[in-house]
N, C-alpha and C positions, 0 to 999 in steps of 0.2 A: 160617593155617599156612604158606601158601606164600609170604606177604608175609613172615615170619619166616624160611623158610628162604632163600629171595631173597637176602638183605644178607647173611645169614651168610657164603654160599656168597662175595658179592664181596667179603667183607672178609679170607676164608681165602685166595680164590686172591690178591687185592691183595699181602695180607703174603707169601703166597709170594714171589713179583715181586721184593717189597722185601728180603727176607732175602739175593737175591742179590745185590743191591745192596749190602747190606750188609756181607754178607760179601767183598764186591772191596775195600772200604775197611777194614774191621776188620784185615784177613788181607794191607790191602798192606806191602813191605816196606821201603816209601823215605820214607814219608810221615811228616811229625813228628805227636805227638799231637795236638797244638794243633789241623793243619791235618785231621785225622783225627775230631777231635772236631766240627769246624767242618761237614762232608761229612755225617755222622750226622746233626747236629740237624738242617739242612735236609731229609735225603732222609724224616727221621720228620717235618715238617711238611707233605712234600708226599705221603708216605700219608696224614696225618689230612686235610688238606682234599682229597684225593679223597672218604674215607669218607664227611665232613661232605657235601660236594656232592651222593654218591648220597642221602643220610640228608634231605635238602634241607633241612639245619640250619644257621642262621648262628649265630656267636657275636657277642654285643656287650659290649666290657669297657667299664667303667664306673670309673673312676681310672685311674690310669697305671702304666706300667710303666719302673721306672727306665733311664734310658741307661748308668747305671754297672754296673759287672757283678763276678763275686767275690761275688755275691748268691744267700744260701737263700730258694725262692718255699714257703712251705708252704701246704700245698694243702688246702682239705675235699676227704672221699674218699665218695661217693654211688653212682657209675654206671664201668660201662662204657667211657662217654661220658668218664670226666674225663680220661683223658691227651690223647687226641684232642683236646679244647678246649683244652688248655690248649697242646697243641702249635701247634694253631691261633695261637695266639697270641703264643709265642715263636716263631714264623716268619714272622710279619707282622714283629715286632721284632727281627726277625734276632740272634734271641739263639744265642749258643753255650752248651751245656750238655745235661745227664743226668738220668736219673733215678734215685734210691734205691731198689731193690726188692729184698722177701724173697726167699732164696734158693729158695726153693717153687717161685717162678714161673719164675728158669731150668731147675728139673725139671722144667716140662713138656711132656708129650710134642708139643703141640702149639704151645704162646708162647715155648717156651724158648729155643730159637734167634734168635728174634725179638727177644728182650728183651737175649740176648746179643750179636750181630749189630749191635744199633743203638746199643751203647756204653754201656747202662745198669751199675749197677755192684753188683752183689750186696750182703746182709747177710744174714747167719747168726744171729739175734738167739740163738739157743741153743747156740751155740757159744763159747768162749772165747778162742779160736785166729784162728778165723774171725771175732772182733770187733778183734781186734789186725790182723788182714791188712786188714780193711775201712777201718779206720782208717789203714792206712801209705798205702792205694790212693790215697784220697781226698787225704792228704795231698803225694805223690808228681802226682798229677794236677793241683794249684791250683801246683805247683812249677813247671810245667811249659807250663801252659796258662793265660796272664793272664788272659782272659777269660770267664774259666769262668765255669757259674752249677749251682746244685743245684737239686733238682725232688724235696718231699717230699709223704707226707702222715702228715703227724705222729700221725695218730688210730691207724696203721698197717695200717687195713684199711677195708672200705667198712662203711659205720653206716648203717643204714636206720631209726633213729628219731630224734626231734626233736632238734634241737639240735647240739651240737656232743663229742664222746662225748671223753672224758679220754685227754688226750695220750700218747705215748710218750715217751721221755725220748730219742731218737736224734735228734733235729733241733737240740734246745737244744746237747748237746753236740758236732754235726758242726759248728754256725756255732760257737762257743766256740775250739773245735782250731783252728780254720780263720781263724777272725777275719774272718767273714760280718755282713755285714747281713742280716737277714731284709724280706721283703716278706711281708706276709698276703694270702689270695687265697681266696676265698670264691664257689664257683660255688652259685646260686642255681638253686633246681626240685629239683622230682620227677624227677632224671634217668634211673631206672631207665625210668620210664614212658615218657617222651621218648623213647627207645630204642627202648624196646618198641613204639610207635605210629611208628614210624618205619617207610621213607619216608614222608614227606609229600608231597601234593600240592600244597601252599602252603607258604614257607616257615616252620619255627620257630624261635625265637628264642631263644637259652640268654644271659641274662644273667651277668656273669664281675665280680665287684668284686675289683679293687686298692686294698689300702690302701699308708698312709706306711710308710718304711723306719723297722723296731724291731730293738731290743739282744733279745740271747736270754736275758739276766735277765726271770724269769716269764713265757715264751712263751706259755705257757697263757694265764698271766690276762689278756695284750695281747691276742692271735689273740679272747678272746672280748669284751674292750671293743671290738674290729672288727667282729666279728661282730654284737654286738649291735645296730651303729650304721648297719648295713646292710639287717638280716635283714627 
């Protein structure tokens, strides 16, 4: 219980911390997006490897991660744990970029800011209004920022049974608008658990597969001949 409440407590005061951080860059008023976007991705990779560090979690990717950029990374969605890894990892590769997330989670009372703050970029999937505004965003932003890259997870939410659960349709059509490559990206384990058994007292290891860059004709059925070839 108290090892549970432990990490909570660092990871609530951490993101405090970082919300201000964030909020100096989100909220300044000289700064172009590009270099704005660029301040974000870093300061959310150097929250996720604090966390990882208490959590005593390494990640080890396994394929590579493209140098070109303009790139949709679509993500399996498990744990907790996956924006953290995967920030992990676009901050080893000094990537610039965001992430896709339901509007839900800027309502809350406690990530909301968070999510907002650190340049993620909403969708309204039940909105009609709100799927026109997401999509001018997005397009307005690759305008603007050449080195952008997207951060999804196409299933739309975390799936806790086997396998790989049927796509949304919001990933195929942001790289389509946008004229993305996609990269498939496949974090492997039981990450809830990993979590939940976290700290450790010995390091653990979250393996992270990259696959090859693919067209967003049949996203689905490529993400799972990747998947398959991994799993």
């Amino acid at each position: 219980m108290f090892k549970d409440l432990g990490k909570y407590i660092f990871m609530i005061e951490l993101g405090a911390k970082y919300i201000k951080v964030f909020k100096k860059i989100y909220f300044h008023p000289f700064i172009t997006l590009k270099y704005g976007y660029k301040e974000l991705s870093r300061a959310r990779g150097e929250y996720s490897n604090k966390v990882l560090e208490f959590l005593n979690i390494k990640v080890k990717l396994i394929g590579e991660i493209p140098k070109k950029d303009k790139v949709l990374y679509a993500i399996n969605h498990r744990s907790l744990l996956d924006i953290i890894v995967m920030e992990n990892i676009f901050y080893a590769h000094d990537k610039n970029g965001t992430w896709i997330a339901k509007q839900e989670l800027f309502d809350d009372p406690i990530y909301g800011r968070f999510f907002e703050y650190s340049g993620c970029i909403s969708v309204d999937l039940e909105n009609k209004r709100g799927l026109i505004n997401f999509f001018k965003t997005i397009k307005k932003v690759f305008s603007k920022v050449d080195d952008m890259n997207l951060y999804i997870f196409p299933e739309g939410e975390r799936y806790k049974g086997e396998g790989i659960q049927k796509f949304q349709s919001g990933a195929a059509k942001i790289a389509k608008a946008n004229n993305l490559d996609i990269v498939p990206i496949y974090i492997k384990g039981k990450n809830e658990e990993a979590f939940k058994n976290a700290p450790y007292e010995k390091p653990f290891t979250i393996e992270v597969y990259a696959g090859d860059i693919i067209s967003y004709e049949n996203l689905e059925e490529k993400y799972l001949e990747f998947y398959n070839s991994v799993k």
